[in-house]
C-alpha positions in Angstrom: 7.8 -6.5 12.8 5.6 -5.8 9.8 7.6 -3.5 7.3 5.0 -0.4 7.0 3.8 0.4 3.7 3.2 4.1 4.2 5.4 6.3 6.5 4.7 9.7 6.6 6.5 12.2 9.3 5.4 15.6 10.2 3.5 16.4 7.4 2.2 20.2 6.9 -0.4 22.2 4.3 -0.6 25.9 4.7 -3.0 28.1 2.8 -2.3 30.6 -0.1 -2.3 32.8 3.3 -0.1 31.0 5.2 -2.8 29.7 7.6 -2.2 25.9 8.6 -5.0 23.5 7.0 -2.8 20.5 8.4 -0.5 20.7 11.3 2.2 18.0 12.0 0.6 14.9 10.8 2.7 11.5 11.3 0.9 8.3 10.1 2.1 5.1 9.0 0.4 1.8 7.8 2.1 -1.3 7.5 1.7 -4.2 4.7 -2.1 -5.6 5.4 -3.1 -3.6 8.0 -6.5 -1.7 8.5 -6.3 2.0 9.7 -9.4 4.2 10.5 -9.3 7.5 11.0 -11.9 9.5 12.7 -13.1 12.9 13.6 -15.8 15.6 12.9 -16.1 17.6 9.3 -13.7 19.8 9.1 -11.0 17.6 11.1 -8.5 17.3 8.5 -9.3 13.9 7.4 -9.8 14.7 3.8 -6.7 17.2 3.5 -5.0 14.7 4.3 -6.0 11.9 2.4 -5.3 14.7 -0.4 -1.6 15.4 0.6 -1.0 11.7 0.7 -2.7 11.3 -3.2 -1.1 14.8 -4.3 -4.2 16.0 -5.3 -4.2 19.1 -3.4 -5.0 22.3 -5.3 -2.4 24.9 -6.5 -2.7 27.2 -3.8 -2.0 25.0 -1.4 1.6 24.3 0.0 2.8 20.7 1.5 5.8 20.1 3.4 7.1 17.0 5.4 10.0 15.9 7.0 9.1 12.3 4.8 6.1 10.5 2.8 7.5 7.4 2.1 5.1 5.4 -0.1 6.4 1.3 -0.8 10.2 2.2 0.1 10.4 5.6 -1.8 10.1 9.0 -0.8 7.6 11.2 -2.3 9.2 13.9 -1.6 12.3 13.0 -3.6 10.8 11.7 -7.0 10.0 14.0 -10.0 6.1 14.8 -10.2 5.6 12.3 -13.1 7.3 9.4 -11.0 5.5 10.5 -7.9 2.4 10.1 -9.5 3.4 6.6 -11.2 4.0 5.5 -7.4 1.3 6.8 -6.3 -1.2 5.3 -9.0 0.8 2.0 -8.8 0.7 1.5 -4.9 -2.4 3.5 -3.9 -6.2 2.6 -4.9 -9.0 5.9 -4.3 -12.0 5.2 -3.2 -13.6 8.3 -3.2 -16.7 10.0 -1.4 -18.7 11.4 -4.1 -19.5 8.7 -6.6 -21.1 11.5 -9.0 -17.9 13.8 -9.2 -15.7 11.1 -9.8 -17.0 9.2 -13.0 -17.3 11.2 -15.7 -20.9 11.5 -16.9 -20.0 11.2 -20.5 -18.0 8.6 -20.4 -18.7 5.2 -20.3 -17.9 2.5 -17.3 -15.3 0.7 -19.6 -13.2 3.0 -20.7 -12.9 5.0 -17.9 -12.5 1.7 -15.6 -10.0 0.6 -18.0 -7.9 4.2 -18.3 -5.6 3.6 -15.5 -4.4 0.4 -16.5 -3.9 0.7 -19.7 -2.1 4.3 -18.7 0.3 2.2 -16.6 0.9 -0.4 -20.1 -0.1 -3.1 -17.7 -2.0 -5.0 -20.3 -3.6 -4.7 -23.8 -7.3 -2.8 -24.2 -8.5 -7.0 -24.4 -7.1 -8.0 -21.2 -7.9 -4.6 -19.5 -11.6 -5.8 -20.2 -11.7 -9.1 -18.9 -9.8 -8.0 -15.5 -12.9 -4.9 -15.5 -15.7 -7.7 -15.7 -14.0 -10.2 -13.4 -13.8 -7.2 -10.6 -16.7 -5.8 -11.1 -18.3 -9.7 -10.5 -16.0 -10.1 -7.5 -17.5 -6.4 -6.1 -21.1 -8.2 -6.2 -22.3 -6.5 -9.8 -24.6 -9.3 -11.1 -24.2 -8.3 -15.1 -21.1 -6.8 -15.7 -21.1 -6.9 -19.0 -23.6 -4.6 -19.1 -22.4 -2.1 -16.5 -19.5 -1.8 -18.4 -21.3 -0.1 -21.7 -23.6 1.8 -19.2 -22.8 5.7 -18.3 -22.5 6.5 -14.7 -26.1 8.0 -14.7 -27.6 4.9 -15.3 -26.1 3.1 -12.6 -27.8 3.7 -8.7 -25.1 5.2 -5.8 -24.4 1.6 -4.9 -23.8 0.5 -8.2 -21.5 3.5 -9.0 -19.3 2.7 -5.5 -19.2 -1.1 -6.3 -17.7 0.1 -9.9 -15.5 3.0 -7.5 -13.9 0.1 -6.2 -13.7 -2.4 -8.6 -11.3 0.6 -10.1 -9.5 1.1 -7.3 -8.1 -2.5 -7.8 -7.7 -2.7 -11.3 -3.9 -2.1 -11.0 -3.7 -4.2 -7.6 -3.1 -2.0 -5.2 -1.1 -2.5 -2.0 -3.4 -0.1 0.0 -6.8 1.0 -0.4 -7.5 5.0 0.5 -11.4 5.2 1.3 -12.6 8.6 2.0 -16.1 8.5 3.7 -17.0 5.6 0.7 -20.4 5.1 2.0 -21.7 8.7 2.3 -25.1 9.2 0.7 -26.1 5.5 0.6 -28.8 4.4 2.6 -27.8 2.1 5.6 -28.5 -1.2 3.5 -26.2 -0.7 0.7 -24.0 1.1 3.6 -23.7 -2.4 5.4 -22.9 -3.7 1.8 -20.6 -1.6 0.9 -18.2 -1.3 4.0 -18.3 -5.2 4.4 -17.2 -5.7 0.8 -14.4 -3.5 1.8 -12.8 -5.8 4.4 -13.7 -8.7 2.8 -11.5 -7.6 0.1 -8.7 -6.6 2.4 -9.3 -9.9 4.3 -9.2 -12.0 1.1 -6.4 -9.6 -1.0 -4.7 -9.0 2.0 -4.8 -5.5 0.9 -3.9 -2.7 3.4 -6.9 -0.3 4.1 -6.7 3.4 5.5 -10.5 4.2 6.0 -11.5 8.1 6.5 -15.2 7.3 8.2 -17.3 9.3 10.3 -18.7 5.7 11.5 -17.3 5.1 14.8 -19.1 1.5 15.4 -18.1 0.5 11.0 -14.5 1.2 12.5 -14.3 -0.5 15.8 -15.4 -4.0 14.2 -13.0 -3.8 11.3 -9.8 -1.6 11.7 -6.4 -2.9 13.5 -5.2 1.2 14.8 -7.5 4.2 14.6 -6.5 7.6 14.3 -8.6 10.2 15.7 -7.9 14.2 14.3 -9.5 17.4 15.4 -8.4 20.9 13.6 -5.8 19.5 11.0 -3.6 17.1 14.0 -3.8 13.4 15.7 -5.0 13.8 18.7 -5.0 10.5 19.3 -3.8 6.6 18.0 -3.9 3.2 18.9 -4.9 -0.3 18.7 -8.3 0.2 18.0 -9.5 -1.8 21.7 -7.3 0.6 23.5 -8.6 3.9 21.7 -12.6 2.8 22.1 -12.0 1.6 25.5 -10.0 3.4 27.2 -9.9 6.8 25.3 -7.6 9.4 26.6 -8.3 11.8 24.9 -11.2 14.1 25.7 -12.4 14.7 22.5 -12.5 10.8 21.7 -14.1 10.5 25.0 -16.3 13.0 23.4 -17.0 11.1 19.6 -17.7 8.0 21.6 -20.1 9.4 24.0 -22.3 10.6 20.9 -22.9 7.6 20.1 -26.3 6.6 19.8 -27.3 4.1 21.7 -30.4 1.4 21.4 -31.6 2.1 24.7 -31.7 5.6 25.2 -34.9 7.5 25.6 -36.4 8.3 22.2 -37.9 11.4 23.9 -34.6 13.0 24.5 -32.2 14.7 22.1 -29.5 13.4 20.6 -26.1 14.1 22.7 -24.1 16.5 20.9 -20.4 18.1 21.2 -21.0 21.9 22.2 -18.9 24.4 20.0 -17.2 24.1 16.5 -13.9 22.2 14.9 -11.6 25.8 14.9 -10.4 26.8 11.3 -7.7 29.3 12.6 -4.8 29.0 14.6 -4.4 25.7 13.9 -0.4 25.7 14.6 -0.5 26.6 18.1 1.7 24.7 20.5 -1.2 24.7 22.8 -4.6 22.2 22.9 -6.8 23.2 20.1 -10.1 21.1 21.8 -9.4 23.7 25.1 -12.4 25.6 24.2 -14.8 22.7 23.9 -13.6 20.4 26.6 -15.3 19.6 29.8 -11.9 19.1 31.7 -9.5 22.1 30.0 -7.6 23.7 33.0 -5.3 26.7 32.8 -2.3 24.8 32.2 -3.9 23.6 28.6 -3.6 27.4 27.1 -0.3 26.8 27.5 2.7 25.0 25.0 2.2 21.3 25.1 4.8 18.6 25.1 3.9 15.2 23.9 5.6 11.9 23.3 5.2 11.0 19.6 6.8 7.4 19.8 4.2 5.4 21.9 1.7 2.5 20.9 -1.0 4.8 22.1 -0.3 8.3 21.3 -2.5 11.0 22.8 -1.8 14.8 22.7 -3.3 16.5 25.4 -1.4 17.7 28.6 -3.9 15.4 31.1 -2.7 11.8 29.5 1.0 12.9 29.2 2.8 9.5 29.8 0.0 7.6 28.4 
């Protein structure tokens, strides 16, 4: 059995109000492996990715029962060691390329700030390790990428660099939160095949947030698929795309567009809206959207959290 590199159990984030954001999340990712995790804007997918960084805001309180990151617990380290775990263990891809480099400051230093924060190596050797990861990320002239500003560089060229950063203190997983958003669909392609080749060839594990349902089925070992701020569903990623349980993943892959349909007719679409209230109910939060909700969905729902193929919903109990 593969040790798991992440293990976080029944996570929670409220609201300054005490409205739940996230709702009792439990993911884990073991050494090497590839994780998607699916589901529509406003799904949770981000929160979470947040909780597990510690970059959520002030106002916003997380509890767990555990978020053990590498063999230590999160919860029980001091904020400055939590961050030096996380920083150490975890590499952040982000989604917006423009928000996360600094306009002002150029590629090299801030490239070079985390590693030389960590006293992994002098301002020299930071440098070389910069131009050698920006090569191996396909940037042609590193050199010079390295004394531009992040306005001179195209969306591509500013995630290539994202990521070159995000190994720069080799990392034992990569967090990629929608990394391809605002590319066009070539330097899409580029972009998320660069990404497993580097796990494939770093042996890196990878938890990718992706709104890309076909980029996930040909790359990820598991996928996760939230609605409202919980997993609704998880499993080997064959199981989940071909035999989804799940209504609402029945749903995601039944919008997908497909090469033959009928130009002339509209896109499919899932009726109704991801719910920002109430998200702590007991009962099906998809029961107002889905085709097959019965009476018995309004009601509390038990489900089986240790399974291969974990689906909450009261019609796949047993699953």
């Amino acid at each position: 059995m593969i040790p798991s590199l992440l293990d976080v159990r029944h996570c929670f984030v409220t609201d300054a109000r005490g409205q739940a954001l996230i709702h009792d999340v439990s993911l884990s990712v073991r050494e090497s492996e590839c994780i998607g995790i699916i589901g529509e804007s406003g799904s949770g997918k981000t929160m979470t990715a947040r909780a597990l960084l510690g970059l959520l805001s002030e106002d916003l309180k997380l509890q767990a029962e555990a978020m053990i990151l590498g063999g230590q617990d999160l919860l029980t380290l001091s904020p400055k060691a939590r961050r030096q775990v996380i920083s150490s263990t975890i590499g952040f891809v982000p989604q917006n390329t423009v928000a996360y480099l600094h306009p002002l400051i150029r590629i090299r230093n801030q490239i070079t700030d985390g590693y030389l924060a960590q006293g992994l190596g002098t301002p020299k050797e930071a440098l070389v390790k910069a131009e050698q990861l920006l090569a191996s990320v396909g940037i042609q002239d590193p050199q010079r990428v390295l004394n531009n500003y992040p306005g001179e560089l195209s969306g591509g060229m500013r995630q290539r660099v994202n990521i070159a950063m995000a190994l720069m203190c080799d990392p034992q997983l990569i967090l990629a939160d929608e990394p391809t958003t605002a590319l066009d669909p070539i330097v899409q392609k580029q972009v998320t095949e660069l990404f497993f080749q580097l796990h494939q060839t770093r042996h890196v594990a990878l938890l990718m947030i992706s709104h890309n349902l076909n980029l996930l089925r040909k790359y990820c070992d598991r996928i996760v698929v939230m609605y409202a701020g919980q997993i609704v569903e998880a499993g080997p990623t064959a199981e989940v795309y071909d035999y989804p349980q799940h209504p609402y993943t029945q749903a995601l892959i039944s919008v997908i567009p497909q090469l033959d349909q009928d130009p002339n007719l509209p896109l499919a679409e899932i009726p109704g809206f991801v719910p920002e209230k109430d998200r702590d109910r007991t009962s099906c939060l998809f029961a107002d959207r889905c085709r097959l909700c019965t009476p018995e969905c309004r009601q509390p729902l038990t489900i089986q959290e240790e399974t291969a193929h974990f689906v909450r919903c009261r019609n796949a109990e047993g699953v």
